[in-house]
Backbone and ligand atoms as CSV (ligand in chain L), in Angstrom:
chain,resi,resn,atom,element,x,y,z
A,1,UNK,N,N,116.562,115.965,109.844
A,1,UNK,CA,C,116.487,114.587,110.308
A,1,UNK,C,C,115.140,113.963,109.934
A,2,UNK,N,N,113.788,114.790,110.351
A,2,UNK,CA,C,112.578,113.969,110.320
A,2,UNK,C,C,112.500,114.071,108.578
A,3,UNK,N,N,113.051,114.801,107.817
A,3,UNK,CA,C,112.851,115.139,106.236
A,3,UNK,C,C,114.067,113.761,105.732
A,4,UNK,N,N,114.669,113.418,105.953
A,4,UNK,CA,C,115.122,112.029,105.450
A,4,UNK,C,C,114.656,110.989,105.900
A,5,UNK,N,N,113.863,110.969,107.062
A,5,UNK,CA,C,113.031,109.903,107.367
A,5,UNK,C,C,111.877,109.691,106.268
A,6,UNK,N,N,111.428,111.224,105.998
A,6,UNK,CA,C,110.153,111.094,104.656
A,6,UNK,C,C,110.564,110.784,103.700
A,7,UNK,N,N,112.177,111.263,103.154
A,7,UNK,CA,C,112.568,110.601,102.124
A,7,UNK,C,C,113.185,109.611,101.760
A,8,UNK,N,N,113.109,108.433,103.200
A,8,UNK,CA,C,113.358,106.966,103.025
A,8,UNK,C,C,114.639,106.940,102.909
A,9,UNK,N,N,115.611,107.736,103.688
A,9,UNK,CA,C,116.652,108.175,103.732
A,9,UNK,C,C,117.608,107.908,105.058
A,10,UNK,N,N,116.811,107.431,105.620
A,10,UNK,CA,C,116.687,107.366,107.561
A,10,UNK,C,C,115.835,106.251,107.662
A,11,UNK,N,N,116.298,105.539,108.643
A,11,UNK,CA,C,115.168,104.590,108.938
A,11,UNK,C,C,114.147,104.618,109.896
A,12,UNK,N,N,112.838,104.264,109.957
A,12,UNK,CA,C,112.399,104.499,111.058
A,12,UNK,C,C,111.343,103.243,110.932
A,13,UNK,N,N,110.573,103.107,112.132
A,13,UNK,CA,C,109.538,102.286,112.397
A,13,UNK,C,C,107.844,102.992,112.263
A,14,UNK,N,N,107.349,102.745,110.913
A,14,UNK,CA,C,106.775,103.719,110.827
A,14,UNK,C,C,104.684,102.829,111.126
A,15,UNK,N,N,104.129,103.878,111.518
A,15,UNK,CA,C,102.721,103.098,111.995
A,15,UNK,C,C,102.005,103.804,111.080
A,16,UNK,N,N,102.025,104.884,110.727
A,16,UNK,CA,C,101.197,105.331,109.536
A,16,UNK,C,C,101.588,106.205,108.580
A,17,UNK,N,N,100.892,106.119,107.077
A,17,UNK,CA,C,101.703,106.973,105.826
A,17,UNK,C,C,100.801,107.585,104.986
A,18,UNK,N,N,100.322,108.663,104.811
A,18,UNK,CA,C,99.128,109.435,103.938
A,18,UNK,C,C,100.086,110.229,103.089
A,19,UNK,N,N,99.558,110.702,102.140
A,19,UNK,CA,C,99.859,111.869,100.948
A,19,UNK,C,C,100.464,113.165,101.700
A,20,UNK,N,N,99.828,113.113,103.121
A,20,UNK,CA,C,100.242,114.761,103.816
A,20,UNK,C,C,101.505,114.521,105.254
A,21,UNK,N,N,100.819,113.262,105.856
A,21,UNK,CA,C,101.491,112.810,106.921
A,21,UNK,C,C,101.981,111.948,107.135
A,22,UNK,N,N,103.208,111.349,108.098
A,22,UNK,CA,C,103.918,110.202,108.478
A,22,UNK,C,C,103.731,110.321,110.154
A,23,UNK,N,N,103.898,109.161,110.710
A,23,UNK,CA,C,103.286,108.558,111.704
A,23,UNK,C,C,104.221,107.366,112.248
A,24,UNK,N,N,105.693,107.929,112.957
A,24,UNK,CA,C,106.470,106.610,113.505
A,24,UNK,C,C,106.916,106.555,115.193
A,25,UNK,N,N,107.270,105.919,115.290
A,25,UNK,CA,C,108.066,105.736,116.749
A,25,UNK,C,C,109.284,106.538,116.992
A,26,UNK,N,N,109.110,107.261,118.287
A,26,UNK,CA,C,110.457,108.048,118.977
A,26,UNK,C,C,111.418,106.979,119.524
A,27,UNK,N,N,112.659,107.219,118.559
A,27,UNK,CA,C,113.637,106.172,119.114
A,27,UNK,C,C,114.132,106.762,120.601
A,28,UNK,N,N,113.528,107.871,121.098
A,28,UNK,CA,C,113.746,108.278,122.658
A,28,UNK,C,C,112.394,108.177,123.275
A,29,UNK,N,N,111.299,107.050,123.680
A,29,UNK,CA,C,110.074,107.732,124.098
A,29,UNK,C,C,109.802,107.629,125.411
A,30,UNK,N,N,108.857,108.325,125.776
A,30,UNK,CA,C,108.574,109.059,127.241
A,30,UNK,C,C,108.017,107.019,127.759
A,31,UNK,N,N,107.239,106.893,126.474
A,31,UNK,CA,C,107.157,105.304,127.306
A,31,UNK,C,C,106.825,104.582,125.789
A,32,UNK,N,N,106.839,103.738,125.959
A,32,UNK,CA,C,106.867,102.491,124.946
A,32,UNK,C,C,105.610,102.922,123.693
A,33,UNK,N,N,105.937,102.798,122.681
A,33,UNK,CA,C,104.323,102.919,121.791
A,33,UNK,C,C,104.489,104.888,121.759
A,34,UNK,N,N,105.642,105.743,121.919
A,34,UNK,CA,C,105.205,107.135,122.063
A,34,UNK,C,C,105.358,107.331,120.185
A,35,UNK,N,N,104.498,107.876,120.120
A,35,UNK,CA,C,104.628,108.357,118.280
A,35,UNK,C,C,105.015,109.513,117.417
A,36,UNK,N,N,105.171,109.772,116.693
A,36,UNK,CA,C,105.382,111.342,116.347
A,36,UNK,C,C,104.939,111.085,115.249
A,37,UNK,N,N,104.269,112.571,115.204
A,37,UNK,CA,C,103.132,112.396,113.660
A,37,UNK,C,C,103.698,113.770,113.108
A,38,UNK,N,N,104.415,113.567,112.219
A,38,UNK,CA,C,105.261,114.828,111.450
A,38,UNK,C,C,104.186,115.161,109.799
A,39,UNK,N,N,104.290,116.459,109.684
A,39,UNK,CA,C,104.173,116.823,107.844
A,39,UNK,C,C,105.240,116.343,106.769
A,40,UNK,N,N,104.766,115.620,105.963
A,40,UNK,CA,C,105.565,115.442,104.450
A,40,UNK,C,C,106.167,116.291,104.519
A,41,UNK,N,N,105.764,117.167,104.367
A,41,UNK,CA,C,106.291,118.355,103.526
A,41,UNK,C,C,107.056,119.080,104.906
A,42,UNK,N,N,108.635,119.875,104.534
A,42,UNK,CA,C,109.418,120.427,105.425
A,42,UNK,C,C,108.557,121.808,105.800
A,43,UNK,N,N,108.297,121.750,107.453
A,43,UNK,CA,C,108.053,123.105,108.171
A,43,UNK,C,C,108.671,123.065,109.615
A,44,UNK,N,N,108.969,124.234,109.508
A,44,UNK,CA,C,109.982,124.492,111.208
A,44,UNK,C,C,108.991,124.514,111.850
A,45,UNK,N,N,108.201,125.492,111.543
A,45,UNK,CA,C,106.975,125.982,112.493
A,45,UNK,C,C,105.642,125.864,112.334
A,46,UNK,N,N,105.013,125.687,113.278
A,46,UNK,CA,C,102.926,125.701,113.022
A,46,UNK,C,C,103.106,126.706,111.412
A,47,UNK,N,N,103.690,127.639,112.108
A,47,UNK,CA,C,103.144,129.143,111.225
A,47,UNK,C,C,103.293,128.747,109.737
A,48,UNK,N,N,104.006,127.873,109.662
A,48,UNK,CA,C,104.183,127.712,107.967
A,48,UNK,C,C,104.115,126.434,107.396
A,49,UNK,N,N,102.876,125.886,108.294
A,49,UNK,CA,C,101.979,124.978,107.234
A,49,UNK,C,C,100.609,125.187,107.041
A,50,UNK,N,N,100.675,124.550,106.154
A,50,UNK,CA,C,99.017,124.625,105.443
A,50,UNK,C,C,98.075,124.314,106.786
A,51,UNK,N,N,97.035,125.171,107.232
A,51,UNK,CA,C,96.182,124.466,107.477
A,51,UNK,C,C,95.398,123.047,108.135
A,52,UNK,N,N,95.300,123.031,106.163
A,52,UNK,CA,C,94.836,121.479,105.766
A,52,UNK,C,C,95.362,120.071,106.809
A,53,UNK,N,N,97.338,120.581,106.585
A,53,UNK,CA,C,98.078,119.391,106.534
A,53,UNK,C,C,98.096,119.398,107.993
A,54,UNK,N,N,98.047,120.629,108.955
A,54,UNK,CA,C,97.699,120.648,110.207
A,54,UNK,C,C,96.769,120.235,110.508
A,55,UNK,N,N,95.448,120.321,110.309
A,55,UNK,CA,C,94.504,119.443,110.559
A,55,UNK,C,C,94.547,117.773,110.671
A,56,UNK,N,N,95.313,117.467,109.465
A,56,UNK,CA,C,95.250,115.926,109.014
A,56,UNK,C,C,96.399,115.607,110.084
A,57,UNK,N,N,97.446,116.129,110.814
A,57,UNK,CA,C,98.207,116.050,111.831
A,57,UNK,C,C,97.447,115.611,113.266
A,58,UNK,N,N,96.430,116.021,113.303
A,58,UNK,CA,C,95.684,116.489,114.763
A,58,UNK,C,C,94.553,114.896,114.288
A,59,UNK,N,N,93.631,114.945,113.283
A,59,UNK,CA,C,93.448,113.560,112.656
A,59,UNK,C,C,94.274,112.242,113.095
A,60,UNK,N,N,95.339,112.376,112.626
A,60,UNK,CA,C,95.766,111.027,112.753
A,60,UNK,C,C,96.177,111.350,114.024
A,61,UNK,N,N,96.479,112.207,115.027
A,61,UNK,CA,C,96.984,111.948,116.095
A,61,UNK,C,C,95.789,111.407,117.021
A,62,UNK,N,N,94.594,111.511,116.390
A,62,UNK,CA,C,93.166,111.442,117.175
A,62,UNK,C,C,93.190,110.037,116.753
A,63,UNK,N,N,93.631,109.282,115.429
A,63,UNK,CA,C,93.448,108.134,115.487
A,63,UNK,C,C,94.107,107.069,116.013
A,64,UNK,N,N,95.404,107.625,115.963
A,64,UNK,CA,C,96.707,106.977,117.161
A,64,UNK,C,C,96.556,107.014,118.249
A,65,UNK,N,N,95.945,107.761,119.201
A,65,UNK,CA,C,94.937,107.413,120.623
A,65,UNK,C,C,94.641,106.050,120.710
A,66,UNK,N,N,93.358,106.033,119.376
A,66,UNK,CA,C,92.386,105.302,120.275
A,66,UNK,C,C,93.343,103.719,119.713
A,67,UNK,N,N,94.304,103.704,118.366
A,67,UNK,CA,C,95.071,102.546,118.552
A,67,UNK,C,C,95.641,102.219,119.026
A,68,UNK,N,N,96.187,103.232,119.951
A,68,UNK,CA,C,97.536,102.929,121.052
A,68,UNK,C,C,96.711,102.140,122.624
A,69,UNK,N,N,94.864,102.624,122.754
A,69,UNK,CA,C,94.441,102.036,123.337
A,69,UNK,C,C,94.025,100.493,123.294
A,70,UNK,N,N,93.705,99.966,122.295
A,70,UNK,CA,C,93.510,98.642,121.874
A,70,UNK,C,C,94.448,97.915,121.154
A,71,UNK,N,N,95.831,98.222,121.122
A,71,UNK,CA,C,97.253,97.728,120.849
A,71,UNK,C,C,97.653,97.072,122.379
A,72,UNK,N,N,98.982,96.622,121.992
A,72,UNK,CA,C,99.407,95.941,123.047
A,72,UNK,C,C,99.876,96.853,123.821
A,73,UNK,N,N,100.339,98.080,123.549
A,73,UNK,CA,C,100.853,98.827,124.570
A,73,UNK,C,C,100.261,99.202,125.781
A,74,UNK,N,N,100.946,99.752,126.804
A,74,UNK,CA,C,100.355,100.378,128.120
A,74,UNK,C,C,99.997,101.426,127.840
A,75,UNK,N,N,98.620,101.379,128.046
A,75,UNK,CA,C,98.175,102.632,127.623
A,75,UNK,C,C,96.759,103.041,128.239
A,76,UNK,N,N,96.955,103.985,129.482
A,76,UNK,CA,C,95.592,103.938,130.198
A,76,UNK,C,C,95.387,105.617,129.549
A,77,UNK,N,N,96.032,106.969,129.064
A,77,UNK,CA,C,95.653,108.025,128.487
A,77,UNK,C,C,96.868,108.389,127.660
A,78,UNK,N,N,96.437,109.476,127.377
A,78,UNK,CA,C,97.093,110.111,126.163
A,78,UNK,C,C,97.716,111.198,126.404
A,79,UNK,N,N,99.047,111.751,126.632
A,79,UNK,CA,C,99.045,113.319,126.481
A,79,UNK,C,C,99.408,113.211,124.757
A,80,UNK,N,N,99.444,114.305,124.490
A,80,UNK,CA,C,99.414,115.040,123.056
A,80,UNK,C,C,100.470,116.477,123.211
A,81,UNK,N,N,101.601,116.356,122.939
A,81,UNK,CA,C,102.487,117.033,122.654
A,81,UNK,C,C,102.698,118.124,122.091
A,82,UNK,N,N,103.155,119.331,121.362
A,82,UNK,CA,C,103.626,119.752,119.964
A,82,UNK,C,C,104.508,121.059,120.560
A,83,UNK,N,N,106.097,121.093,120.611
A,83,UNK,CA,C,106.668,122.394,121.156
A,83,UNK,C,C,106.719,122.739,120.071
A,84,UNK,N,N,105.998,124.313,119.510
A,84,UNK,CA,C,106.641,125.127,118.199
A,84,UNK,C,C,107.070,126.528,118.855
A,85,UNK,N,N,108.520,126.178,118.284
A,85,UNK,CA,C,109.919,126.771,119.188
A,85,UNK,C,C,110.231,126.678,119.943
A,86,UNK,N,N,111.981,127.076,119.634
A,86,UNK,CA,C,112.594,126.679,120.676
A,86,UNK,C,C,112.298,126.758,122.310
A,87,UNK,N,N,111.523,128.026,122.265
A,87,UNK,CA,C,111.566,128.442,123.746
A,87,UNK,C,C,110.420,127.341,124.582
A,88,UNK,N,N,109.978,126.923,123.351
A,88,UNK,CA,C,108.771,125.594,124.114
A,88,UNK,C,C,109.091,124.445,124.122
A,89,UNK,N,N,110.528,124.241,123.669
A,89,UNK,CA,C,111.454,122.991,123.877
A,89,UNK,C,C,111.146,122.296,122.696
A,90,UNK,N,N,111.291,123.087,122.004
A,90,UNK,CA,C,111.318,122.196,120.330
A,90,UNK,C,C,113.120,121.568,119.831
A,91,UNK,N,N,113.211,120.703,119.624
A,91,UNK,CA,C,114.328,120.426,119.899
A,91,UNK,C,C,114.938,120.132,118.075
A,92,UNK,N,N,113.623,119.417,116.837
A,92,UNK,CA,C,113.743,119.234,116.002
A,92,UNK,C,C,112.995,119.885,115.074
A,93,UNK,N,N,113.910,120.669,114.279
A,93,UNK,CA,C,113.229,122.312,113.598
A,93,UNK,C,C,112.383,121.255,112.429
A,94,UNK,N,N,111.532,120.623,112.817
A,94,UNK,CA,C,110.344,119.918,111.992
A,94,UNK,C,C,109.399,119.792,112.466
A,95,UNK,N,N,107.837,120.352,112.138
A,95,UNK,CA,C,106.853,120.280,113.229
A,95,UNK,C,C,106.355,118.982,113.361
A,96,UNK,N,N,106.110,118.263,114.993
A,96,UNK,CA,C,105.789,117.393,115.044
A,96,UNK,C,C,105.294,117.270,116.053
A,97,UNK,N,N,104.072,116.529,116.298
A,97,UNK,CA,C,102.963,116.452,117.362
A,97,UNK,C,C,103.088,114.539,118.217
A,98,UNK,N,N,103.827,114.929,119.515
A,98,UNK,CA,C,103.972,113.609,120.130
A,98,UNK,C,C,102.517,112.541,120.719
A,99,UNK,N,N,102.644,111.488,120.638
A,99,UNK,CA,C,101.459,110.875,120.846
A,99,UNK,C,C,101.927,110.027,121.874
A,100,UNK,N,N,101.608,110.337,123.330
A,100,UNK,CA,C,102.254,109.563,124.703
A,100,UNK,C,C,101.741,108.677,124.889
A,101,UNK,N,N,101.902,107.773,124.803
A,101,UNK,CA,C,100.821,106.769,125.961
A,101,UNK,C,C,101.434,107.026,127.015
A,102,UNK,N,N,100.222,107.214,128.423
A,102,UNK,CA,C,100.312,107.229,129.426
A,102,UNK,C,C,99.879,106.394,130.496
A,103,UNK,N,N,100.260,105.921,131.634
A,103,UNK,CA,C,99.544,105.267,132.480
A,103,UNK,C,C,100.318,105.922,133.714
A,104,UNK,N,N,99.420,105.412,134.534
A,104,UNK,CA,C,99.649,106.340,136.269
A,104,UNK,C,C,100.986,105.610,137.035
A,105,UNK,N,N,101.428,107.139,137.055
A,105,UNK,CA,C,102.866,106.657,138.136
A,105,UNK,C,C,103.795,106.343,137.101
A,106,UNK,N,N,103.860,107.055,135.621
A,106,UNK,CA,C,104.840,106.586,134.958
A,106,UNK,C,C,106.135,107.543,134.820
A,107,UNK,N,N,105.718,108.856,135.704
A,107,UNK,CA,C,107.090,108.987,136.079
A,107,UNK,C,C,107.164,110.504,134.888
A,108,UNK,N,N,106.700,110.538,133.668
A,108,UNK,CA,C,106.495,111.831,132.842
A,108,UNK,C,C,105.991,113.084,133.761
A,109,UNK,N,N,106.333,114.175,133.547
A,109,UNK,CA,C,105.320,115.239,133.827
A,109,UNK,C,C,105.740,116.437,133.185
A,110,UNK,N,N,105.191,117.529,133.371
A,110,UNK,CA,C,104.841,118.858,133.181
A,110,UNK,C,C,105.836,119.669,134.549
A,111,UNK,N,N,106.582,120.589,134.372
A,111,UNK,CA,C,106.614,121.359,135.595
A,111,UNK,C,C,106.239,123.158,134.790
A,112,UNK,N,N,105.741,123.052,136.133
A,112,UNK,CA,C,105.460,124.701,136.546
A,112,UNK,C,C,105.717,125.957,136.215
A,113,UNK,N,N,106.002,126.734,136.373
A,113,UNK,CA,C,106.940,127.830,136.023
A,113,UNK,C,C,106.318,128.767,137.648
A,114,UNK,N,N,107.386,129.839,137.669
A,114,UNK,CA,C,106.790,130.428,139.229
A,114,UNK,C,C,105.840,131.443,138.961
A,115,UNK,N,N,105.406,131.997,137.721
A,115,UNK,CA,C,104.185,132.601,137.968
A,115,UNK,C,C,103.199,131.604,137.913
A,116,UNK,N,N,103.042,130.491,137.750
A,116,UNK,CA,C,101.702,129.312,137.775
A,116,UNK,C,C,101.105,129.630,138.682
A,117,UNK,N,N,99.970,129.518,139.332
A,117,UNK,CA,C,99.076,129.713,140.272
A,117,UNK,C,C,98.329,130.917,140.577
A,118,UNK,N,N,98.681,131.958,140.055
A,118,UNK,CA,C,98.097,132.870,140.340
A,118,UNK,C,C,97.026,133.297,139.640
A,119,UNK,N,N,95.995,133.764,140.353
A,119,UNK,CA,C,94.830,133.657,139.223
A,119,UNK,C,C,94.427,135.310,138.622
A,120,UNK,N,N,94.094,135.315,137.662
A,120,UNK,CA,C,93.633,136.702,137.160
A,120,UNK,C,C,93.061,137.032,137.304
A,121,UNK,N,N,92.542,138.115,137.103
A,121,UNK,CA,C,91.024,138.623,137.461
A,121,UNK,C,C,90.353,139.271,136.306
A,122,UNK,N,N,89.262,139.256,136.473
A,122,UNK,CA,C,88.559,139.100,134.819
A,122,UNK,C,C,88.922,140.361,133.841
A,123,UNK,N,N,89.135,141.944,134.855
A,123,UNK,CA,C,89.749,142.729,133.664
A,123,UNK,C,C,90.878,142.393,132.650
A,124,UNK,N,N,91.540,141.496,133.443
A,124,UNK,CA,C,93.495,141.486,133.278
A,124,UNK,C,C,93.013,140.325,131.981
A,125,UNK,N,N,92.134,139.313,132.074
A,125,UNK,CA,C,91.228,138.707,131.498
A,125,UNK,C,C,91.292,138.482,129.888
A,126,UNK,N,N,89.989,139.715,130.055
A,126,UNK,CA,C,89.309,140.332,128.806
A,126,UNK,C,C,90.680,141.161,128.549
A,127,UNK,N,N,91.300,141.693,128.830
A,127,UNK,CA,C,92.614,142.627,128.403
A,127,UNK,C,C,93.496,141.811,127.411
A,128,UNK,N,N,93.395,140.419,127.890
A,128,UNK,CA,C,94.406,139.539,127.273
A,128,UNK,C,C,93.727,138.645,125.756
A,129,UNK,N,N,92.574,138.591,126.357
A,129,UNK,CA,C,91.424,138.017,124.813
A,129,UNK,C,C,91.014,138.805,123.870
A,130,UNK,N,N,91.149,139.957,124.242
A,130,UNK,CA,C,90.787,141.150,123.293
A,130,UNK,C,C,92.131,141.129,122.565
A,131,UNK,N,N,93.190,141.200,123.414
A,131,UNK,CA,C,94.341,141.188,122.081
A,131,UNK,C,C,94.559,139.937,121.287
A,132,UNK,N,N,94.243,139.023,121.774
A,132,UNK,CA,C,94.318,137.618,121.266
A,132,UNK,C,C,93.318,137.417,120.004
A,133,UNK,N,N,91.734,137.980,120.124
A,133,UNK,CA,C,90.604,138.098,119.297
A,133,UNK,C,C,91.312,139.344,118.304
A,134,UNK,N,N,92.272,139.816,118.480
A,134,UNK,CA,C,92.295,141.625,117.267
A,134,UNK,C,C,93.122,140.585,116.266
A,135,UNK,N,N,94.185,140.163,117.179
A,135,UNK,CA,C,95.389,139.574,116.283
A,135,UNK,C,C,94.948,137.590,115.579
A,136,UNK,N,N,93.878,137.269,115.779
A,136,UNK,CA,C,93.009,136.656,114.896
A,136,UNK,C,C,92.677,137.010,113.555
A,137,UNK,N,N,91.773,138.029,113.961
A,137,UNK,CA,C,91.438,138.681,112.433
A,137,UNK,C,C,92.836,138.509,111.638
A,138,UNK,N,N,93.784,139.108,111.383
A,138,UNK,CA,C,95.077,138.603,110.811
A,138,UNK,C,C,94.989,137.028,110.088
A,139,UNK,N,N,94.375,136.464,110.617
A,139,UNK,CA,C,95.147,134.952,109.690
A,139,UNK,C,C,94.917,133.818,111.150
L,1,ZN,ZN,ZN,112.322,118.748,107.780
């Protein structure tokens, strides 16, 4: 779907267009002005893009902030989106990073899960960063 939108194939309402990235409106959004900043180029997952083009993703999503603040939209903050996979509620096997405008009492949120709250303790910690820091080295 988002790969015929790049290839002008699909229509969309688009706010920004670079060599790496596209930048349009969710015809479903959490509130008015919500954006999605997708890669040119087809990837299901983080894991299999460049870098680069990830970076320039996180870029323009930093610059769609501060326009969504001085646009007409309602827009008192920002959440910043990106489910990669399914199990994180990725719904469109194209990676894409949502740009919310938010304002208070609009009714969006986050829920929980039932282990939330519990806090760790610093062995359980370092147990978990040490594997996180090994499997770095990797890539
Ligand atoms: Zn695609």
């Amino acid at each position: 779907m988002f790969c015929q939108i790049v290839a002008g194939a699909a229509p969309a309402s688009v706010v920004y267009s670079d060599e790496k990235v596209l930048a349009f409106l969710d015809v479903q959004p959490v509130n008015p002005g919500h954006v999605l900043v997708i890669p040119k180029v087809h990837a299901a997952r983080l894991s299999e893009l460049e870098k680069e083009t990830g970076a320039q993703i996180f870029r323009i999503a930093m610059r769609m902030s501060k326009a969504l603040a001085r646009s007409s939209v309602r827009c008192e903050g920002v959440t910043l989106l990106l489910a990669d996979g399914e199990a994180a509620f990725q719904e469109v096997p194209h990676v894409h990073l949502h740009v919310v405008p938010r304002f208070k009492r609009d009714g969006f949120g986050l829920k929980f899960g039932p282990k939330y709250g519990k806090r760790l303790d610093r062995k359980e910690l370092d147990a978990v960063a040490g594997s996180i820091r090994e499997a770095m080295v990797l890539g």
